[in-house]
C-alpha positions as CSV (number, residue, x, y, z in Angstrom):
1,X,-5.5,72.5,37.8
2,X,-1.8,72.7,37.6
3,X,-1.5,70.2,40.1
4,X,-3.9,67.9,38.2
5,X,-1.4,68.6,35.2
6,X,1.4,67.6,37.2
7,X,-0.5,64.1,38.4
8,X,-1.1,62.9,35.1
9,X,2.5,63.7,33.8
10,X,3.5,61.4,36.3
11,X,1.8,58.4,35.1
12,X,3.8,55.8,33.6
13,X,6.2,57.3,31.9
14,X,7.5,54.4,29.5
15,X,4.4,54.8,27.8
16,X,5.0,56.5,24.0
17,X,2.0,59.4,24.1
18,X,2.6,61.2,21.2
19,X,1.0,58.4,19.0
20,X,-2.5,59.4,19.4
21,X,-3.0,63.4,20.4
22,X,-6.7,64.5,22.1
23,X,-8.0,67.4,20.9
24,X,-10.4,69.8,21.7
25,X,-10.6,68.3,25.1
26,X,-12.7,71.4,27.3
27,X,-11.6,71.8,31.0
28,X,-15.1,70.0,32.4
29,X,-17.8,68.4,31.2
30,X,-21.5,68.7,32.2
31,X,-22.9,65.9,34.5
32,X,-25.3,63.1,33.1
33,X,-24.7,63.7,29.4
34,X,-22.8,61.4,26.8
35,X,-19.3,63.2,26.8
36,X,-17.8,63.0,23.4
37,X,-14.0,62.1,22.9
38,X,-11.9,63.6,19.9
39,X,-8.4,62.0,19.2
40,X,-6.0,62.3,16.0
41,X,-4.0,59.3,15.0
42,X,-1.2,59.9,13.6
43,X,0.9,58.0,10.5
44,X,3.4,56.0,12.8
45,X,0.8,54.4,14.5
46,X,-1.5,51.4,13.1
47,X,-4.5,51.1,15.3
48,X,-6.1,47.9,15.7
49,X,-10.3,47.0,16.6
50,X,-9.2,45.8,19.9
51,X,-8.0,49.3,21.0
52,X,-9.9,50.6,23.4
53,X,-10.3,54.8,24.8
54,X,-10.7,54.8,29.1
55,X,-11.3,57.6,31.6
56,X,-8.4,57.5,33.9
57,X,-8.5,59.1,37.1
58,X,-5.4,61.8,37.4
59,X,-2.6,59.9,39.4
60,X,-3.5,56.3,38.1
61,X,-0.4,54.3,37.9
62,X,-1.6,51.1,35.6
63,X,-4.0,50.3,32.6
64,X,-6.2,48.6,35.2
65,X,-7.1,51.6,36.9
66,X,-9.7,52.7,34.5
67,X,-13.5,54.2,35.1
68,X,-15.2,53.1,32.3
69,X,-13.7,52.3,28.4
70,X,-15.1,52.0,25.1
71,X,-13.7,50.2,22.0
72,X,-12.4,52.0,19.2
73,X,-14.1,52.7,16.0
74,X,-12.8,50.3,13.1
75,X,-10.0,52.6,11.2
76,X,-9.2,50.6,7.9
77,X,-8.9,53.8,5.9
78,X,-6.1,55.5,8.1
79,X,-3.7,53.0,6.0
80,X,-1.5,55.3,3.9
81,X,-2.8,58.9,5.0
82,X,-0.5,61.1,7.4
83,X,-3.6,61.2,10.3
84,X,-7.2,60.7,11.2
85,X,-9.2,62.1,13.8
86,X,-12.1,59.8,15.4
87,X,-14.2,60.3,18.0
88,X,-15.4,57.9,20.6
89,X,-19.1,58.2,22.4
90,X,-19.4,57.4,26.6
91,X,-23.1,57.4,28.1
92,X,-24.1,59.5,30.7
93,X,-24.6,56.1,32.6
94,X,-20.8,55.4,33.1
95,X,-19.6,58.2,33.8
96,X,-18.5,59.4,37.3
97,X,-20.3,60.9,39.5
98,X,-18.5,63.8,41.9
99,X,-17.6,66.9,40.9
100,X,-14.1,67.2,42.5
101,X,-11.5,64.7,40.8
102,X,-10.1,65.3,37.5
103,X,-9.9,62.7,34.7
104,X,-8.3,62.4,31.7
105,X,-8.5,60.6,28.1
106,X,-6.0,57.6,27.4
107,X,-5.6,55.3,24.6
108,X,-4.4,51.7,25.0
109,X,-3.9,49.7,22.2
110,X,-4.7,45.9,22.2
111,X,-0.8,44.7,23.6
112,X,-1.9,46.8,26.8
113,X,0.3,49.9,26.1
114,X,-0.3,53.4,26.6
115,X,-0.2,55.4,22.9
116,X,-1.8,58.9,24.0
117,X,-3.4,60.7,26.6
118,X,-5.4,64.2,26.7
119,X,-5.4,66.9,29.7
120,X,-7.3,66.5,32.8
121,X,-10.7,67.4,32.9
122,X,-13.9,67.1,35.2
123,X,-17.6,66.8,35.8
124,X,-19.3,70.3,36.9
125,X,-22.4,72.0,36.3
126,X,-21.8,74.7,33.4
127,X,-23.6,77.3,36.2
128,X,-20.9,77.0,39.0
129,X,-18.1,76.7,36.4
130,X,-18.7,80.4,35.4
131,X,-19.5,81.3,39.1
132,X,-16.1,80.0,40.5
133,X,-14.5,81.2,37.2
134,X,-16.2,84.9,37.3
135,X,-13.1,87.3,38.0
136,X,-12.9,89.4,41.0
137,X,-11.0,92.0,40.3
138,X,-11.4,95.7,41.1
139,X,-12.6,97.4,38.1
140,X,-14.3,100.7,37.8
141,X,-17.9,100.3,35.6
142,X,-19.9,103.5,35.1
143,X,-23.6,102.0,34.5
144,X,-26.8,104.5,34.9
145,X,-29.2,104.1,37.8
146,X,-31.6,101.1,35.8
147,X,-28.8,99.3,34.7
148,X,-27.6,99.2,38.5
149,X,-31.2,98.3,39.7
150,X,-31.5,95.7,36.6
151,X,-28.2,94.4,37.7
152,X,-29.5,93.8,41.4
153,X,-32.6,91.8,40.4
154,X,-30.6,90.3,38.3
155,X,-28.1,88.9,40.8
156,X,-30.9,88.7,43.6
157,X,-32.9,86.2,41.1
158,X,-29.2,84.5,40.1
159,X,-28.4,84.9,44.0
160,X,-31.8,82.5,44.4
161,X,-31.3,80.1,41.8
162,X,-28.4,80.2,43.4
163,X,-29.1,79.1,46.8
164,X,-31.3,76.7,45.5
165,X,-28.5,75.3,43.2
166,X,-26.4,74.9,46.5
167,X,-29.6,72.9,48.3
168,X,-29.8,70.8,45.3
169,X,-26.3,70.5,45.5
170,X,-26.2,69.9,49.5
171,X,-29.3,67.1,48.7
172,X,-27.2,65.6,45.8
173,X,-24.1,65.9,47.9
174,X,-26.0,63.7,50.4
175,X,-27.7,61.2,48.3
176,X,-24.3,60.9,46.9
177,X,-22.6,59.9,50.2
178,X,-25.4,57.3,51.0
179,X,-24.8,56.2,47.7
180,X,-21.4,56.3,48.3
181,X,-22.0,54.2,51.7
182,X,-24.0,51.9,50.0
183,X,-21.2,51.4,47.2
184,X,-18.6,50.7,50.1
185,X,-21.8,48.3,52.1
186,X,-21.6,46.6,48.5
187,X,-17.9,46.9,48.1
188,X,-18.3,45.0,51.4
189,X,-20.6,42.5,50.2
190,X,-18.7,42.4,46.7
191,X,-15.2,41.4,48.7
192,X,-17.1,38.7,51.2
193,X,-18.5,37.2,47.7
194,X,-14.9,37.4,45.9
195,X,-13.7,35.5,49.6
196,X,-16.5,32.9,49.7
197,X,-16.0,32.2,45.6
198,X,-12.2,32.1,46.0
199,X,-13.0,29.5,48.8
200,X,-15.6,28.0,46.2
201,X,-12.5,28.1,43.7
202,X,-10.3,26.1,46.1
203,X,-13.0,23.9,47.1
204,X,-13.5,23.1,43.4
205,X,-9.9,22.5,42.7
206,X,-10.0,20.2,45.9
207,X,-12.7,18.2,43.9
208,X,-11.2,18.8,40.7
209,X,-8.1,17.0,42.3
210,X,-10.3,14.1,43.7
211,X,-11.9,14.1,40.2
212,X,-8.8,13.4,38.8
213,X,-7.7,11.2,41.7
214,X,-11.1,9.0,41.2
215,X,-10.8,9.4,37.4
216,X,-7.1,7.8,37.3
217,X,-8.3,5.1,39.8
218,X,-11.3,4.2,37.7
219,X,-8.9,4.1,34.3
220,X,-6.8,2.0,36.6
221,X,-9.7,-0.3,37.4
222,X,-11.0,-0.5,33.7
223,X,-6.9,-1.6,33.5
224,X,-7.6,-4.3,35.6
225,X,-10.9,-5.4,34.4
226,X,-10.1,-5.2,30.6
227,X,-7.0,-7.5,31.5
228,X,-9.4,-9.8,33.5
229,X,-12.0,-9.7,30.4
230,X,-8.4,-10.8,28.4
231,X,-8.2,-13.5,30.9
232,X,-11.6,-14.5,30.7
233,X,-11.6,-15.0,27.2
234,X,-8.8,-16.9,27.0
235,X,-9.7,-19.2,29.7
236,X,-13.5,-19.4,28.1
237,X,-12.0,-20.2,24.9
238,X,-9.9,-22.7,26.8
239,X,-12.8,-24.2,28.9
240,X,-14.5,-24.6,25.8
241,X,-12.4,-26.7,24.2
242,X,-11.5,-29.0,27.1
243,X,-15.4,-28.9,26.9
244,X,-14.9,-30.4,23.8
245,X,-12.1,-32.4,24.3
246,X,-14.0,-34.0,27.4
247,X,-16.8,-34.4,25.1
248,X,-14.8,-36.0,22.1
249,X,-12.9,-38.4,25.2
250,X,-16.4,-39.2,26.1
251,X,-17.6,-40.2,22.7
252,X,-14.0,-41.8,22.2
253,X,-14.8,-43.7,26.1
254,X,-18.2,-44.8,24.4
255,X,-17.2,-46.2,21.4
256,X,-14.5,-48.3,23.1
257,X,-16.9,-48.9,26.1
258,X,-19.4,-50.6,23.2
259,X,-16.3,-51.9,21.4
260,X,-15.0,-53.5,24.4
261,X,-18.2,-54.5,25.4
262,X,-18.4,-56.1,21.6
263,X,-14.6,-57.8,21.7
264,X,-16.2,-59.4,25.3
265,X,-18.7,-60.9,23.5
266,X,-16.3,-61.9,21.1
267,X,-14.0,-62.9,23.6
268,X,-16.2,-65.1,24.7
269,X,-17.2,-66.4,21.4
270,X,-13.7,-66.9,21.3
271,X,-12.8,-68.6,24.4
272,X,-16.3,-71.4,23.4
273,X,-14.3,-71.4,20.2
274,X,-10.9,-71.9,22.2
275,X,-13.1,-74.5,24.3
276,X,-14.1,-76.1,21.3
277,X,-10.6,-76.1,19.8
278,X,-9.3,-77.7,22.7
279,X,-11.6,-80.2,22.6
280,X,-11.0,-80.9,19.3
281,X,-7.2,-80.7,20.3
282,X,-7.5,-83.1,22.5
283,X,-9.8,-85.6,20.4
284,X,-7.3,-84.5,17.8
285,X,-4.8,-85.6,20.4
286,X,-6.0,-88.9,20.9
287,X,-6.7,-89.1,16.9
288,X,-2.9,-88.1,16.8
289,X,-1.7,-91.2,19.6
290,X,-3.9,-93.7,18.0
291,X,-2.0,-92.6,14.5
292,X,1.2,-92.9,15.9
293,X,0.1,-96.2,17.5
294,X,-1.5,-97.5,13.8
295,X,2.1,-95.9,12.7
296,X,4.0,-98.0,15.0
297,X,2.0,-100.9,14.0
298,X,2.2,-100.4,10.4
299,X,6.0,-99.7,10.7
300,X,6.2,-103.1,12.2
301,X,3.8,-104.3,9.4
302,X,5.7,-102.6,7.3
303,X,9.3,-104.2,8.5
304,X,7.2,-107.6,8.9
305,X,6.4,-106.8,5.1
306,X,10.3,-106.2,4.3
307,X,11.3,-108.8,6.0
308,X,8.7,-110.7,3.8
309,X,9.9,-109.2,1.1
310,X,13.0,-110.5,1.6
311,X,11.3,-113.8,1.9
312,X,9.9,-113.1,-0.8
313,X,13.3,-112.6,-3.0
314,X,14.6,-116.1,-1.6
315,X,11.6,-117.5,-2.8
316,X,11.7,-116.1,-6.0
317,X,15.1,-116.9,-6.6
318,X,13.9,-120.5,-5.6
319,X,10.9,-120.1,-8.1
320,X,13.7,-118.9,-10.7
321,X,15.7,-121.9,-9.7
322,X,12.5,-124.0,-10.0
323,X,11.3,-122.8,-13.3
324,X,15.2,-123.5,-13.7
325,X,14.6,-127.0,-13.4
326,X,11.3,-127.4,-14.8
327,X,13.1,-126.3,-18.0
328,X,15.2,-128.7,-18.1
329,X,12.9,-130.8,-17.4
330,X,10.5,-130.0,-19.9
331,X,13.7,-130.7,-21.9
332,X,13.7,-134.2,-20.6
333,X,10.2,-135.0,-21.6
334,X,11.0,-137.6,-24.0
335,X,11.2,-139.2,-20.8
336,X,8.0,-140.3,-19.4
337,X,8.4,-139.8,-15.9
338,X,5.1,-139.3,-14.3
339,X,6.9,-138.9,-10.4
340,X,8.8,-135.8,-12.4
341,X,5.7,-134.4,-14.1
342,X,3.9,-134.6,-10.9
343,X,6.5,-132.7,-9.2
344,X,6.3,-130.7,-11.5
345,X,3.0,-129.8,-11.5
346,X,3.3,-129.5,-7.6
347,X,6.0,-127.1,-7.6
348,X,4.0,-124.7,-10.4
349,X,0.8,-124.4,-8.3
350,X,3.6,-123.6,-5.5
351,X,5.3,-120.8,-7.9
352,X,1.7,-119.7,-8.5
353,X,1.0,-119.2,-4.9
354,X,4.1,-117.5,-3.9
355,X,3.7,-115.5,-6.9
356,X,-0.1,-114.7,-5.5
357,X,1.1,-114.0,-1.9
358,X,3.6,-111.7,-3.0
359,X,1.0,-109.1,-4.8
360,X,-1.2,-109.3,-2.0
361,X,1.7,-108.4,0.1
362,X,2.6,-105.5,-2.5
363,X,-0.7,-104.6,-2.3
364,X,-0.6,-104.1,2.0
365,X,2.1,-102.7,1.9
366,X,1.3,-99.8,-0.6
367,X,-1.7,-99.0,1.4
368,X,0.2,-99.2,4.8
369,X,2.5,-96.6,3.2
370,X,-0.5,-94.7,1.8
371,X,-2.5,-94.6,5.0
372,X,1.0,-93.4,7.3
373,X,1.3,-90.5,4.6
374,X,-2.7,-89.6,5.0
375,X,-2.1,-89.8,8.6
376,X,1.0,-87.9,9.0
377,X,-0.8,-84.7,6.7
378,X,-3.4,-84.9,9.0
379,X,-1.1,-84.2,12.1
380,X,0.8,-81.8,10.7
381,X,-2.6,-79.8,9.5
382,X,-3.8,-80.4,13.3
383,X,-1.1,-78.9,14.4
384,X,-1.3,-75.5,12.2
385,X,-4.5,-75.8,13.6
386,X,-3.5,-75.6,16.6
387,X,-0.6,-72.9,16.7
388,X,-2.7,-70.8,14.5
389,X,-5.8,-71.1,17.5
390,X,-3.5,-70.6,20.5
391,X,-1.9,-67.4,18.2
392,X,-5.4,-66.0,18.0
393,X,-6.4,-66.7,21.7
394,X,-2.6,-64.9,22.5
395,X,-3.6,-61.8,19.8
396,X,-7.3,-61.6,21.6
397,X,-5.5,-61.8,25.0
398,X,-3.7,-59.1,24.3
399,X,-6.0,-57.0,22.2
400,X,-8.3,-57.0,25.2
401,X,-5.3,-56.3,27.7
402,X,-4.7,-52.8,25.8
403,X,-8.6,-52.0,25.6
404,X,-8.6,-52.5,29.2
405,X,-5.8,-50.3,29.3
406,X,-6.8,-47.9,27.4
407,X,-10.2,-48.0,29.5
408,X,-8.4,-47.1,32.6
409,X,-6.3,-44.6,31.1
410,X,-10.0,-42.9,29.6
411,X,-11.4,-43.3,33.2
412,X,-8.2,-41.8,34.6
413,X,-8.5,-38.6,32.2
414,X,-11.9,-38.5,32.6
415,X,-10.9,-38.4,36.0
416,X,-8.2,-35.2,36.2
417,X,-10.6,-33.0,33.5
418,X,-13.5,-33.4,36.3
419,X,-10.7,-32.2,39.1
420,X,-9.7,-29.6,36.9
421,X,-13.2,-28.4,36.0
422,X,-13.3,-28.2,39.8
423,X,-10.8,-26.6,40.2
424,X,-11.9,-23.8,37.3
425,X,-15.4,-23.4,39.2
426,X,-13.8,-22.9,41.9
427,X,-11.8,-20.3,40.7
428,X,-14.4,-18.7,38.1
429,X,-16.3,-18.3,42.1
430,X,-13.5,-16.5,43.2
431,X,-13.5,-14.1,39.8
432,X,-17.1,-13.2,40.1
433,X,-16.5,-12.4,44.1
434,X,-13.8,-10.0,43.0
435,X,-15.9,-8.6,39.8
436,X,-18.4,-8.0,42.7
437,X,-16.2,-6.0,44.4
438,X,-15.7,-4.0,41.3
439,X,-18.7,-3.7,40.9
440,X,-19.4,-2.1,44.2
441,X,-16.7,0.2,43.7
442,X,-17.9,1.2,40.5
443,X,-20.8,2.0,42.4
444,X,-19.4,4.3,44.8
445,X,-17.1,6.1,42.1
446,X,-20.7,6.5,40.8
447,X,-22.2,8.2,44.2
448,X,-18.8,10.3,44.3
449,X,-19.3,11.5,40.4
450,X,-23.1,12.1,41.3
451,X,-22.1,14.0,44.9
452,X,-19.5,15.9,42.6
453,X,-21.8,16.9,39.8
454,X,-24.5,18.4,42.7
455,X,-21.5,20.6,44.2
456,X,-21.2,21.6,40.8
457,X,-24.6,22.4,40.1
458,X,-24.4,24.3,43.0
459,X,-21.6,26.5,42.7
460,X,-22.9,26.8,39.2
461,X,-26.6,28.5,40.5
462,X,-24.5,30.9,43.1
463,X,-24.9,34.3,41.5
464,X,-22.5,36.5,40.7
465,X,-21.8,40.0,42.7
466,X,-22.3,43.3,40.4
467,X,-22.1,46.8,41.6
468,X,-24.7,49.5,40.9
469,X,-22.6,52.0,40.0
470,X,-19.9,50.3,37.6
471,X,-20.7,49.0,33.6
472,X,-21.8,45.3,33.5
473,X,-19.5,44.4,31.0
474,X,-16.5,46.6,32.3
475,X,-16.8,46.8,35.9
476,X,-13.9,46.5,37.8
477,X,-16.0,43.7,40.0
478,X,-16.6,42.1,36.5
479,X,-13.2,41.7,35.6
480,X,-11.9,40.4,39.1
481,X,-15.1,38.2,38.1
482,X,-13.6,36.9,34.9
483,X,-9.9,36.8,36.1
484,X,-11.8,34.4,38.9
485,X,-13.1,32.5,36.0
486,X,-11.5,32.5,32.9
487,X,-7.8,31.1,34.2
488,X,-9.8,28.0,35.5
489,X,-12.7,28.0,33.4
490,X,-14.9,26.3,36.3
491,X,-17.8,25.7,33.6
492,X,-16.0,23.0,31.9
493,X,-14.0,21.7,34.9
494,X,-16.5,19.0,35.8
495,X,-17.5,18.4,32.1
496,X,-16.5,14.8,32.0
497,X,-18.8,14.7,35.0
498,X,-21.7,16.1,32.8
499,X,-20.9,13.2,30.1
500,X,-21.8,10.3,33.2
501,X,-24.8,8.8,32.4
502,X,-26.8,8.0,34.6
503,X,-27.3,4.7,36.2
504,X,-31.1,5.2,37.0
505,X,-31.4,5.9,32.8
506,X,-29.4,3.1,31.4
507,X,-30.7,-0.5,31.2
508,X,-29.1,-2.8,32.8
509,X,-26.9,-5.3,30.5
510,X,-26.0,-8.9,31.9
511,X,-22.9,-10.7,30.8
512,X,-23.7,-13.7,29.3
513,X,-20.3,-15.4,30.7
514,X,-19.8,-14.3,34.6
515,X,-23.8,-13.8,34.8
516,X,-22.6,-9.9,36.3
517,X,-25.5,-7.0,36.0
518,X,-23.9,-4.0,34.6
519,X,-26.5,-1.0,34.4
520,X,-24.2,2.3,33.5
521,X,-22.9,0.6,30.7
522,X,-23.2,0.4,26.8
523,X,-23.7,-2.8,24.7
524,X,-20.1,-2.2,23.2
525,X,-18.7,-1.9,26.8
526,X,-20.2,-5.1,27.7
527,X,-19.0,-6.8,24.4
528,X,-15.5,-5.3,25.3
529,X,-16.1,-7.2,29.2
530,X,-17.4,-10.2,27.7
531,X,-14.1,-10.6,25.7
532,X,-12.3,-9.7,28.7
533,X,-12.6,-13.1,30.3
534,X,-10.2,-16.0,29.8
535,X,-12.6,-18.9,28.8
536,X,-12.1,-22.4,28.7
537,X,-13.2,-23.3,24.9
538,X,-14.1,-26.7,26.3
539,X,-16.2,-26.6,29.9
540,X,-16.9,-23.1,29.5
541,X,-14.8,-22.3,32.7
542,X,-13.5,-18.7,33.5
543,X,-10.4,-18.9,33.9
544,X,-9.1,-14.5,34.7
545,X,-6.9,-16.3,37.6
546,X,-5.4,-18.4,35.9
547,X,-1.7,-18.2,34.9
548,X,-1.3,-18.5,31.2
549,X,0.8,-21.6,31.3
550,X,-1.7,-23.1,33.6
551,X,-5.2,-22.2,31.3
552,X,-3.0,-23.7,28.7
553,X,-2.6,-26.9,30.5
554,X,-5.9,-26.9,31.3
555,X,-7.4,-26.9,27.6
556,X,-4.7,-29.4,26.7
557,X,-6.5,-31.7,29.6
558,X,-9.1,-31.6,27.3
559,X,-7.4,-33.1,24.1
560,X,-6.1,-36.1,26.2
């Protein structure tokens, strides 16, 4: 006992005992029945519900050591007294089971520290307790001859029950040894399951590691494909609108197709006309050579007339000097002279005559001048005529020169958009053979989350290891359990796993851009890979390859 004393006064020594004092602690306690625990706490200490009482084996050296512990009852009204005593309750159950060590009370409070602890006790039957303790000393006892003979039946029956305690004994003793070696067989068993689920532990931290290995390479991936969904938009939206541009040069190609096909006709309308004109040039021409011929002839007419004209002043000065003379001599009539008056009379029907010619003459040449004017407005209106038909032919010349122009330059553009287009197709081919390889490795990140989650499943369904002989809840083989457990918290170490839906259970989405089959994800993730794509706005090209500058270009084809 002293010895005992002696082991438990060498526990941990830093501990502060004298918070919580045991009392009424009895040397041993019978076997198999609740064993009650009395403690006083005292007014420097505060206890808390997460204080808990254990059965210590004398000589244990940390907190862990325990048997068996109970929690504390709640204490709210010890605030403001000097002390309370409490009790706390352990079942039969729990208890240990030889007869030899010694145990004692301790309280820990919920940091872990050591606030009290009672005297060593232990486990014996209350009938060998007063046997071994019965004294042996020599006394002297005067007893009459019954009293001796009562005595000896007495001790012959005790001396039986006895024996037969010591048999039951021997038979515990050796049901408690196979029990003991089938503790240590399940010690055994207990440490080869603690090896294999430490080995389960590092296995699942070597997937745990390629979880998160997989898991950064498939954020990386969705990276890579949200950029290409960028790409694709852009170069869809791009596509389009060359689309549209190619479609607008198309109409614009059209329309001067039917207008040139119109200024042909009238081209040729034009060139009859031109035909025509020069026909009428040239009869215009010959009109114009005739003119100047009749001009030429009437000039000389017309000098023939001047020089007649000057005739004509000689002769009327003559008729001047003649109507002179026939004034005088009408002044000399009072001589009858009939030679005079005849020549008289011959040069007045002369005078009359030139006087005639010369209005006729008058007359000639005022038409002459009338029909060179007439003639010479007519050749300068034939030839406005004629500048104003050759400008028109030169205009309709070159009007039909720049359609032609602009024809080939259509054709031309018409020409690059189709290379380009191409050259988009070609490239949208190579997207979609690299979104197939995606796709593939999607799928096998897929197989490796499905592989991982059946590991999972099945280190889940592994049961744990529990000893016979220990609480459930506060077994040793329990807590090495939870300190297995709770640090890495294995439940929830594959619970992004759990969140993976499965392929078989989602419907497949298509995208309506790439044409790709998608079936393990939603209609918001295929929205987000729909707008992933760089688009041409025009031809409808994906363009995720394409440089930026380039896609631009591209669209801009479009325009042109």
């Amino acid at each position: 006992m002293e010895s005992s004393t002696e082991a438990a006064a060498t526990g941990p020594t830093a501990c502060n005992f004298s918070q919580v004092v045991f009392i009424d602690t009895p040397h041993s306690y019978p076997p198999s029945t609740t064993v009650t625990c009395c403690y006083t706490l005292t007014a420097a200490f505060q206890p808390n519900p997460r204080d808990w009482v254990g059965i210590f084996k004398v000589g244990w050296s940390t907190t862990k050591d325990y048997h068996t512990f109970v929690w504390v009852e709640p204490c709210l009204d010890v605030v403001g007294q000097e002390s309370a005593t409490r009790q706390a309750f352990f079942k039969d159950y729990y208890l240990p089971k030889d007869e030899i060590e010694f145990y004692q009370f301790c309280y820990i409070d919920s940091t872990g520290q050591v606030r009290g602890a009672s005297t060593p006790f232990c486990f014996k039957n209350p009938v060998e307790q007063s046997i071994e303790s019965s004294p042996d000393d020599d006394l002297m006892v005067i007893t009459t001859q019954e009293q001796v003979e009562k005595s000896v039946r007495e001790k012959a029956e005790l001396q039986k029950k006895l024996d037969q305690i010591r048999k039951e004994n021997e038979t515990l003793k050796n049901d408690l040894q196979k029990e003991q070696q089938e503790a240590a067989s399940f010690k055994g068993q207990n440490e080869q399951k603690d090896k294999e689920m430490s080995q389960l532990v590092k296995e699942m931290d070597q997937m745990k590691e390629q979880h998160e290995n997989l898991k950064s390479l498939l954020q990386q991936q969705m990276k890579e494909t949200d950029n290409l969904k960028e790409k694709y938009n852009q170069a869809v939206m791009k596509i389009n609108q060359l689309k549209e541009e190619r479609e607008e040069l198309r109409g614009k190609v059209d329309a001067q197709s039917v207008e040139i096909s119109m200024l042909n006709s009238k081209l040729r309308e034009e060139e009859r006309e031109l035909f025509k004109m020069k026909d009428s040039i040239q009869l215009l021409q010959v009109d114009l050579q005739s003119g100047e011929k009749d001009k030429e002839r009437l000039s000389a007419e017309l000098q023939r007339l001047q020089s007649i004209g000057h005739n004509m002043d000689d002769v009327k000065r003559e008729n001047q000097e003649l109507c002179r003379r026939l004034s005088q001599q009408l002044t000399l009539q009072n001589c009858p002279d009939d030679d005079l008056r005849v020549r008289c009379q011959t040069l007045a029907s002369q005078l009359q005559d030139a006087q005639g010619k010369l209005a006729t003459e008058r007359e000639e040449n005022k038409n002459a001048k009338r029909h060179a004017e007439y003639l010479n407005e007519e050749l300068l209106q034939t030839r406005e005529q004629l500048e104003k038909m050759i400008l028109s032919c030169e205009q309709t010349e070159r009007t039909y020169g720049k359609l032609e122009l602009q024809l080939r330059e259509a054709h031309a553009a018409i020409a690059d958009k189709e290379t380009i287009i191409e050259e988009k197709e070609h490239m949208i081919r190579l997207v979609r053979h690299e979104k197939e390889e995606l796709d593939r490795d999607n799928q096998n990140l897929t197989s490796d989350i499905v592989e991982l989650r059946r590991v999972y499943a099945e280190v889940s369904a592994a049961p744990p290891a529990d000893s016979p002989h220990t609480q459930p809840d506060n077994t040793s083989a329990s807590r090495d359990w939870q300190q297995l457990e709770t640090p890495e918290q294995p439940e929830n170490l594959y619970e992004n796993i759990e969140s993976v839906p499965d392929p078989e259970e989602e419907q497949a989405l298509v995208c309506r851009h790439c044409q790709e089959c998608f079936p393990c994800i939603t209609q918001n993730e295929l929205e987000q890979h729909e707008q992933s794509h760089r688009v041409c706005p025009f031809c409808t090209m994906i363009c995720d390859n394409m440089e930026q500058s380039v896609f631009e270009d591209h669209v801009y084809g479009h325009e042109l």
